[in-house]
C-alpha positions as a Markdown table, in Angstrom:
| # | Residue | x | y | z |
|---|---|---|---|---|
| 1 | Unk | -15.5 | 7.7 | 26.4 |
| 2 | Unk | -12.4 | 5.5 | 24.6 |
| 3 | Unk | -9.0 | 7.2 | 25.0 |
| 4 | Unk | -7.3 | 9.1 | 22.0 |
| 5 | Unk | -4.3 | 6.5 | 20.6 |
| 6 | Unk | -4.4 | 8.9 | 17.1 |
| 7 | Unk | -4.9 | 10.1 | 14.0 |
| 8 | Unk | -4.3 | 8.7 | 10.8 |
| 9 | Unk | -5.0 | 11.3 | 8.0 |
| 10 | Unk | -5.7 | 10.8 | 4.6 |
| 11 | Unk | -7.0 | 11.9 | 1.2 |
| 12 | Unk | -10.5 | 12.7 | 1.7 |
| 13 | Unk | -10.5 | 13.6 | -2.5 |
| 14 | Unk | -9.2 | 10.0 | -3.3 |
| 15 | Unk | -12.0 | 7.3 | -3.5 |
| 16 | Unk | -9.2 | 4.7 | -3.4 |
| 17 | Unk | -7.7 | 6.2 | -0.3 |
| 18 | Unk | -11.1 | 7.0 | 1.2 |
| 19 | Unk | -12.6 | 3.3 | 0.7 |
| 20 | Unk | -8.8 | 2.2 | 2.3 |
| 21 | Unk | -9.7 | 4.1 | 5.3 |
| 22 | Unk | -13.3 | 3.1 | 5.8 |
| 23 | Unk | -11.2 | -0.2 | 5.8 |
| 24 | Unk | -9.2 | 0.9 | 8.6 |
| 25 | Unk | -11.7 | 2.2 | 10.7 |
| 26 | Unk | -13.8 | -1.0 | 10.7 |
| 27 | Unk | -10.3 | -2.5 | 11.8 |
| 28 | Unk | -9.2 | -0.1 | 14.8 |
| 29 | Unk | -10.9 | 0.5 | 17.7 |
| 30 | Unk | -12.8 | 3.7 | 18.7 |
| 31 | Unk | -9.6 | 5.5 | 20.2 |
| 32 | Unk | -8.6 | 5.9 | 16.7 |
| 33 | Unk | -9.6 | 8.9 | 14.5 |
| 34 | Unk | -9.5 | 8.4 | 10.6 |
| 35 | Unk | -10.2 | 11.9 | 9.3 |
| 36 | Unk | -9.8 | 13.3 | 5.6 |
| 37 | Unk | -6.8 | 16.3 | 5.7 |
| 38 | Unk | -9.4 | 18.2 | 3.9 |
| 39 | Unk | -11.6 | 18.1 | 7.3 |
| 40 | Unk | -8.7 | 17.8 | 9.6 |
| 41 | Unk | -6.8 | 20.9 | 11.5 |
| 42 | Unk | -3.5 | 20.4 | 10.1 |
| 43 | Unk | -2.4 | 22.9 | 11.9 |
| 44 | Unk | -3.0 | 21.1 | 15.0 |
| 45 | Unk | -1.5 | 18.0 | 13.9 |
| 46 | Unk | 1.9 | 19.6 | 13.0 |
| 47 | Unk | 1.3 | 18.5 | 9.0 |
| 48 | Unk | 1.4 | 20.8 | 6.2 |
| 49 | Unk | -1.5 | 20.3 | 3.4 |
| 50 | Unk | 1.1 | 19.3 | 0.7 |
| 51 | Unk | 2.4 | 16.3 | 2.9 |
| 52 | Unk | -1.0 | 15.7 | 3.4 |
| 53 | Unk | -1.8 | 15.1 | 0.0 |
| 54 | Unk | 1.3 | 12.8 | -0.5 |
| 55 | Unk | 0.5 | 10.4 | 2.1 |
| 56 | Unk | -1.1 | 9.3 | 4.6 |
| 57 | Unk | -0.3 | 10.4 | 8.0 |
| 58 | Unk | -0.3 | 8.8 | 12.0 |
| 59 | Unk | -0.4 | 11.6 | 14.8 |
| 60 | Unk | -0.1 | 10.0 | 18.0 |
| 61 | Unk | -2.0 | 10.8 | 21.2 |
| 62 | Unk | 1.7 | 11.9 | 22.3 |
| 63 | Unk | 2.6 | 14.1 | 19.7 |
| 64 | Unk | 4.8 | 11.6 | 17.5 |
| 65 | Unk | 4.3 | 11.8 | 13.2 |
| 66 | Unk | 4.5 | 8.7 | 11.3 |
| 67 | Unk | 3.8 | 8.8 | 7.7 |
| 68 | Unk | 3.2 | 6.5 | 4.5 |
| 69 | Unk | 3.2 | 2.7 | 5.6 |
| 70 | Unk | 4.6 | 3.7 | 8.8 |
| 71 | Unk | 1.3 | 5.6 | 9.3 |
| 72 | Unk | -0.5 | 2.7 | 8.7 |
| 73 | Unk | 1.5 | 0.4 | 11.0 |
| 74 | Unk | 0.4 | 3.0 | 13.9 |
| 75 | Unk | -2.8 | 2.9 | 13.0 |
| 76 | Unk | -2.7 | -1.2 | 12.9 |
| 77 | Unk | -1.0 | -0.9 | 16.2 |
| 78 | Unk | -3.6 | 0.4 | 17.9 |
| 79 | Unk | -6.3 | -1.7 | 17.3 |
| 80 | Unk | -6.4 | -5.1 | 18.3 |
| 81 | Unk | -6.0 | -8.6 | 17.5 |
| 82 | Unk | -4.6 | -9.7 | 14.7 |
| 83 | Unk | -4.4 | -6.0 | 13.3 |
| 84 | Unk | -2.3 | -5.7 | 15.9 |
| 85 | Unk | -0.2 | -7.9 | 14.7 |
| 86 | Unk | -0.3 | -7.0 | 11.4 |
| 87 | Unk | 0.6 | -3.2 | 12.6 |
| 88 | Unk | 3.4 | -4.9 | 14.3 |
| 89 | Unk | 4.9 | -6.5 | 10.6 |
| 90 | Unk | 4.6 | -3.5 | 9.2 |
| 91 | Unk | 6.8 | -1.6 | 11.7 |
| 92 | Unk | 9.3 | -4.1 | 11.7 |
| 93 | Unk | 12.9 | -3.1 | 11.0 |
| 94 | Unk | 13.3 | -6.0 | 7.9 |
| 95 | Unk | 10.2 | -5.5 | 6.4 |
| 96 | Unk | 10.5 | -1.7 | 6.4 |
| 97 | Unk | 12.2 | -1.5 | 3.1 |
| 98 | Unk | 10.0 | -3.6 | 0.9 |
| 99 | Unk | 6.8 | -2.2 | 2.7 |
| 100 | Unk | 8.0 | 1.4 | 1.2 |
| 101 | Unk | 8.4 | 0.6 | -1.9 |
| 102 | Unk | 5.1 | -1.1 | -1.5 |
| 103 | Unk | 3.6 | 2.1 | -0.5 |
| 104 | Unk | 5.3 | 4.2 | -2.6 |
| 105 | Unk | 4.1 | 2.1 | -5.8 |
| 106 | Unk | 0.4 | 2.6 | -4.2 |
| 107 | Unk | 0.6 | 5.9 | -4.0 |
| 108 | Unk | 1.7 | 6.5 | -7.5 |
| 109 | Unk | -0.8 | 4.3 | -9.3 |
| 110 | Unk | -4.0 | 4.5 | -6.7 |
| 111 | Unk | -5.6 | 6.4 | -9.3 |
| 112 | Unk | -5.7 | 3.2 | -11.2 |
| 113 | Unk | -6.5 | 1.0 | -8.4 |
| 114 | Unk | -10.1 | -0.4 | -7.7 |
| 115 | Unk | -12.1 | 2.7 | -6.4 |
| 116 | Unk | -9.6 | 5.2 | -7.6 |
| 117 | Unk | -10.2 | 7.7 | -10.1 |
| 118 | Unk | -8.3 | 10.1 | -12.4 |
| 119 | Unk | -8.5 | 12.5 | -9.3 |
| 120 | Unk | -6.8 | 10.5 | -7.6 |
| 121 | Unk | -3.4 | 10.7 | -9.6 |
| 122 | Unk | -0.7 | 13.0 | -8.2 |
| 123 | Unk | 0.6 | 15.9 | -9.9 |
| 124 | Unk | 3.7 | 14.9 | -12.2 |
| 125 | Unk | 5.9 | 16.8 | -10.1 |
| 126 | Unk | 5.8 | 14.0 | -7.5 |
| 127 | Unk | 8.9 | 11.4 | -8.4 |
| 128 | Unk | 8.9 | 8.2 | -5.9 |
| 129 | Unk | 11.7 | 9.8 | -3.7 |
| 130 | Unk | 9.1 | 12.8 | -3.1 |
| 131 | Unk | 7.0 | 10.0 | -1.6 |
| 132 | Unk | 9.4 | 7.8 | 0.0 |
| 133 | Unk | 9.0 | 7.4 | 3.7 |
């Protein structure tokens, strides 16, 4: 049985997020648990179910929280090969400010993003700092 490297949790309700992680999980390895928040134990995972539902979330084997792109980058980072390497951009210190923004525009328009639905939109309550990482 493959070791536990994490968790990356996302938005089981979202058909944009879901198809993203389906994505994922064809690109890390099986030591890598892509789970909905809807089916995951939050409480286990130290993340509340509003966080949950603004972004997607890394838990590490040891304990650490990463969320939004950063999540991502964890995820990437424990694959391998090139998704490796991609996890690797993603987590580096230049890139960090335009991959937020990046995320943060996703986030607020996945509804309107292939496979998203009006579901998928975020309450208008959410302003891009809420979901800045």
């Amino acid at each position: 049985m493959p070791r536990v490297l994490g968790t990356l949790v996302f938005d089981g309700d979202c058909r944009f997020c879901s198809s993203s992680a389906r994505l994922v999980r064809g690109m890390v390895g099986p030591g890598v648990h892509v789970v909905p928040f809807q089916r995951a134990d939050l409480k286990a995972l130290g993340i509340s179910s509003e966080q949950a539902a603004e972004a997607v979330w890394w838990v590490g084997a040891d304990g650490r929280r990463e969320r939004g792109h950063r999540a991502i980058g964890a995820a990437l980072r424990a694959s391998r090969g090139v998704w490796r390497s991609m996890g690797n951009v993603l987590g580096a210190r230049a890139i960090d400010p335009i991959a937020s923004r990046a995320y943060a525009w996703v986030s607020r328009n996945r509804h309107n993003l292939p496979g998203g639905a009006p579901e998928c939109r975020l309450g208008d309550e959410h302003e891009a700092s809420d979901l800045r990482v």
